[in-house]
C-alpha positions in Angstrom: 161.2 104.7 117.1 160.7 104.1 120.6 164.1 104.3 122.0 164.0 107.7 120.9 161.4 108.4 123.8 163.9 107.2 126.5 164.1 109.5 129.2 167.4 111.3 129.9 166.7 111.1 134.1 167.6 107.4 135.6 164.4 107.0 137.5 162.5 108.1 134.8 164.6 105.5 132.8 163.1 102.6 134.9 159.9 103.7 135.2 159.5 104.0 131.0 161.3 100.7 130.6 158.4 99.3 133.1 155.6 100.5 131.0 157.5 98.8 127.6 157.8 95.8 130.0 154.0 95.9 130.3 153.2 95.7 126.6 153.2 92.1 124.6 154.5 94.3 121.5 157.8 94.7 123.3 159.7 92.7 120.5 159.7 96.2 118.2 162.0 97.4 120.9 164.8 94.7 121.2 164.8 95.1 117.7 165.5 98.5 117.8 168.3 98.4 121.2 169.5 95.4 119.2 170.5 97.4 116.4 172.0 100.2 118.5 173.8 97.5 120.4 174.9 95.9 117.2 176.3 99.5 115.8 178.4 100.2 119.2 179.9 96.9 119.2 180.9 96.3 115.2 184.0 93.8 116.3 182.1 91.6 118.5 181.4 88.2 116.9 178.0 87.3 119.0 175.2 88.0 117.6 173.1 91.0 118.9 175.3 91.3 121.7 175.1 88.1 123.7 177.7 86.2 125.0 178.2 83.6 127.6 177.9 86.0 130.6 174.8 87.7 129.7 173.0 84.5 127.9 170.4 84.5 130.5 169.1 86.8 133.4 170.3 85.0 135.9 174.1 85.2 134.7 174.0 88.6 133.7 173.1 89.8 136.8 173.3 87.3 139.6 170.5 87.9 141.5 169.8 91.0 141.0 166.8 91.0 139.1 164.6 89.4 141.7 163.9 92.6 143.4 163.1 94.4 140.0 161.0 91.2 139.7 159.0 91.1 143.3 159.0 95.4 143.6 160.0 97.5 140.2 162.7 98.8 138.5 163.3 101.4 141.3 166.6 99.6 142.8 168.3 99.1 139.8 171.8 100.5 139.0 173.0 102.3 136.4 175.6 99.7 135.8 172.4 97.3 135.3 171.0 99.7 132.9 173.3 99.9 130.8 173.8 95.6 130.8 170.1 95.5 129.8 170.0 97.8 127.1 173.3 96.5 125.6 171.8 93.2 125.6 168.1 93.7 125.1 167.5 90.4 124.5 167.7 90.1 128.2 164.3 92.0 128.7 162.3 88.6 126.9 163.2 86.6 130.1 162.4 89.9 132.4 159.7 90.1 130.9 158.8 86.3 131.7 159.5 85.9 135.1 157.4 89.4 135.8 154.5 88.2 134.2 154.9 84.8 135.8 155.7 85.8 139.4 153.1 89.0 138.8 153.9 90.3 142.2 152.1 92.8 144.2 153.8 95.8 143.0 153.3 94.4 139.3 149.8 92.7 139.1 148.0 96.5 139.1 150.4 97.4 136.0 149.5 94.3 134.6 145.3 94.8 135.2 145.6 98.3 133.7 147.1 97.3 130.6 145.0 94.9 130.2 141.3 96.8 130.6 143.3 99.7 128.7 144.1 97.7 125.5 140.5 95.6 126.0 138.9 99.4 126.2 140.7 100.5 123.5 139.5 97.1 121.4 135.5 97.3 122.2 135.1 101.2 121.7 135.4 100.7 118.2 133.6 98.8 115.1 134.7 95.2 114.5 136.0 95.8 111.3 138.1 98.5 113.1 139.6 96.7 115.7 140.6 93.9 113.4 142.3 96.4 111.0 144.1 97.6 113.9 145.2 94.2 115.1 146.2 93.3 111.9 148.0 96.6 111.8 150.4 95.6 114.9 151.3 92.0 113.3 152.6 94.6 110.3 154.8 97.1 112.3 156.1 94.3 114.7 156.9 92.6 110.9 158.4 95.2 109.7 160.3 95.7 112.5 162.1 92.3 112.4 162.7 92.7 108.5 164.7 95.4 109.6 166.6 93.8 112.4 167.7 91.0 109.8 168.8 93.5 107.8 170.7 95.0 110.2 171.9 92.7 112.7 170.8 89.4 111.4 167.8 87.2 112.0 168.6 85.1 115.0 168.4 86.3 118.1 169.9 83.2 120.1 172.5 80.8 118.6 172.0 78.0 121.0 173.3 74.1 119.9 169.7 72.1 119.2 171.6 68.4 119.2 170.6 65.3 117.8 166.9 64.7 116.5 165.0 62.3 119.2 162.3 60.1 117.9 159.3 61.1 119.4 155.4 60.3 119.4 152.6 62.9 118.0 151.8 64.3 121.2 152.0 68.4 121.6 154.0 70.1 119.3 155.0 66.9 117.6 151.4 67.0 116.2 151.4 67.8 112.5 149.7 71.4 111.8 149.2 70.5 107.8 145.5 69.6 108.4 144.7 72.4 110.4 143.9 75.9 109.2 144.3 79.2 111.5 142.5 82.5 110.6 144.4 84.7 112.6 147.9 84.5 114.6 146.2 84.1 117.4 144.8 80.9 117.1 147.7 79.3 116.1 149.7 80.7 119.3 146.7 79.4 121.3 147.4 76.1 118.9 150.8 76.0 120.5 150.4 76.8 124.0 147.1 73.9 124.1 150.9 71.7 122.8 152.5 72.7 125.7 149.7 72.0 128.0 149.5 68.2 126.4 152.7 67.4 128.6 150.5 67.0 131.5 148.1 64.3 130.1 150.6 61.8 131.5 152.8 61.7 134.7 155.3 59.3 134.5 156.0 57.6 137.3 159.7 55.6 136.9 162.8 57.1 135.6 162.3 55.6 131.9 158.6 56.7 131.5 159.9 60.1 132.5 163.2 59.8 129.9 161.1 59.4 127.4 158.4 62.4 128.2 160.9 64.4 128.2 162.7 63.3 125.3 159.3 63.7 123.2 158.9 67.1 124.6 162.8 68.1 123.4 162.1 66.4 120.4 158.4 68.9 119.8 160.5 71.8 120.7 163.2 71.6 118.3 160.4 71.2 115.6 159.1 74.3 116.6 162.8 75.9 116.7 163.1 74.4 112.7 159.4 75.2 111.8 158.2 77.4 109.4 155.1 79.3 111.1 153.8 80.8 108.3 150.7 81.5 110.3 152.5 84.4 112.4 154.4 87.4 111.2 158.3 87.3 110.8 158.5 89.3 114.3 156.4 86.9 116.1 158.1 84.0 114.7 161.6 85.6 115.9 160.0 85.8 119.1 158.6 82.2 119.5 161.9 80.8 118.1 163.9 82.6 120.9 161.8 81.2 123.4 161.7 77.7 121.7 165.9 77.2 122.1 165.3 79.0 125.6 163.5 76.6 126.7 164.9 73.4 124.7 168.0 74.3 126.6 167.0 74.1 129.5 165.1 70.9 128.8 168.4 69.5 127.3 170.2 70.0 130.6 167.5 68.1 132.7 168.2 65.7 130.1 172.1 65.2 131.1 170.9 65.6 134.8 168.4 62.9 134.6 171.6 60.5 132.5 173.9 61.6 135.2 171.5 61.2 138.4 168.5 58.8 137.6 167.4 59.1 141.2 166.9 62.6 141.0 164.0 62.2 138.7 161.4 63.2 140.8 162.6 66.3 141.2 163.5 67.0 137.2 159.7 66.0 136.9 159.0 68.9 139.1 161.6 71.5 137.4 160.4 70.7 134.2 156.2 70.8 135.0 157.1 74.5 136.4 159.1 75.3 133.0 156.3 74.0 130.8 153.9 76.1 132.9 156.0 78.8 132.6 156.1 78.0 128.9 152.4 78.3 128.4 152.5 81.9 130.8 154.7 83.3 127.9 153.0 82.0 124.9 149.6 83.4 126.5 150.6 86.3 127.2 151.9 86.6 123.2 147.9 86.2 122.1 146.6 89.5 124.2 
């Protein structure tokens, strides 16, 4: 289990937890703190530890994180430590905004790990690597059959709303024609869906309502889908994310009802959380 290689000294705390942050594997982890967290806290009625004051980064810890984000783990407190690894489902969106902002201090870190796991991959036979691939999709399974077991399969309990009508654009595209060989693919499958929100820029507020009514509408069928194609790790992964970010689309949704004129710069918000999007679901094929 990796939590069991946690170091006792705080700095060597940070600087473990920024290696885990590193790896595209860290679901196995959560899964494991979230069980912890889940044992420690029998009473509590949220799920995996959230609640409203630690739902997202931002509330949890009000600003802090940017500096963990732009320069390392170095500056963070123990008080912070132990919010993160009480709610582990925390390091998902961490994990986000350092591979999106991939800083000075973190683009090295992210390099290495990249040539290390690429090395790792060509110094071996084909047939070898793809065993080994197959063999993480197993473990990173296995780990979420036991985190259902333990402390049940969702991660986030968000409110998904009314189904919107919506054309076949993105993720509204059917996938029963379609055939994936590896996980992989189909991940890649998705993210090309997220990218399809950029083949039009509306240009009035009801060409933009209804964008981004289409786009809600692709992400809650990803939230309710079955994705066979992955393994049940990955697909607790890529749900999280889905209500992530179909929450926040839902709330430029009220914005845009509540201040029409403001729509230029929803448009904006929401290109940079569909790019952002895409980052994440990249990152998830490496």
């Amino acid at each position: 289990m990796r939590i069991l290689e946690i170091p006792v000294d705080p700095q060597a705390q940070r600087e473990w937890l920024e290696d885990q942050l590193l790896e595209p594997d860290i679901t196995s982890l959560i899964v494991e703190l979230e069980a912890v967290a889940k044992t420690h806290s029998a009473t509590s009625t949220v799920p995996c530890g959230e609640d409203n004051e630690t739902r997202t980064i931002h509330k949890a810890f009000a600003g802090e994180q940017s500096d963990w984000i732009r320069n390392g783990l170095g500056s963070m407190s123990d008080d912070a430590w132990r919010k993160l690894v009480n709610h582990p489902h925390l390091l998902f969106e961490l994990q986000e905004q350092i591979f999106i902002e991939n800083s000075d201090y973190w683009k090295p870190k992210i390099d290495a790990v990249a040539r290390r796991r690429h090395a790792v991959l060509t110094a071996i036979p084909v047939t070898d690597a793809r065993a080994i691939r197959k063999l993480r999709w197993v473990l990173l399974a296995l780990a979420a059959s036991i985190c259902a077991l333990v402390v049940g399969s969702q991660v986030y309990n968000a409110k998904t709303g009314p189904t919107i009508a919506s054309s076949a654009w993105g993720w509204n595209e059917s996938v029963a024609s379609r055939t994936f060989s590896t996980p992989e693919e189909y991940l890649t499958w998705i993210s090309q869906g997220a990218n399809a929100w950029f083949n039009k820029d509306p240009q009035s507020v009801d060409e933009f309502r209804q964008r981004l009514d289409e786009l809600r509408a692709g992400c809650q069928r990803l939230i309710d889908g079955e994705h066979d194609e992955l393994p049940a790790a990955t697909r607790l992964f890529l749900v999280a994310r889905c209500k992530e970010w179909k929450a926040k689309f839902d709330v430029t949704a009220k914005q845009l009802r509540d201040s029409p004129d403001q729509f230029v710069e929803l448009k904006k918000r929401t290109d940079q959380s569909v790019r952002n999007a895409i980052v994440v679901l990249d990152q998830m094929t490496l």
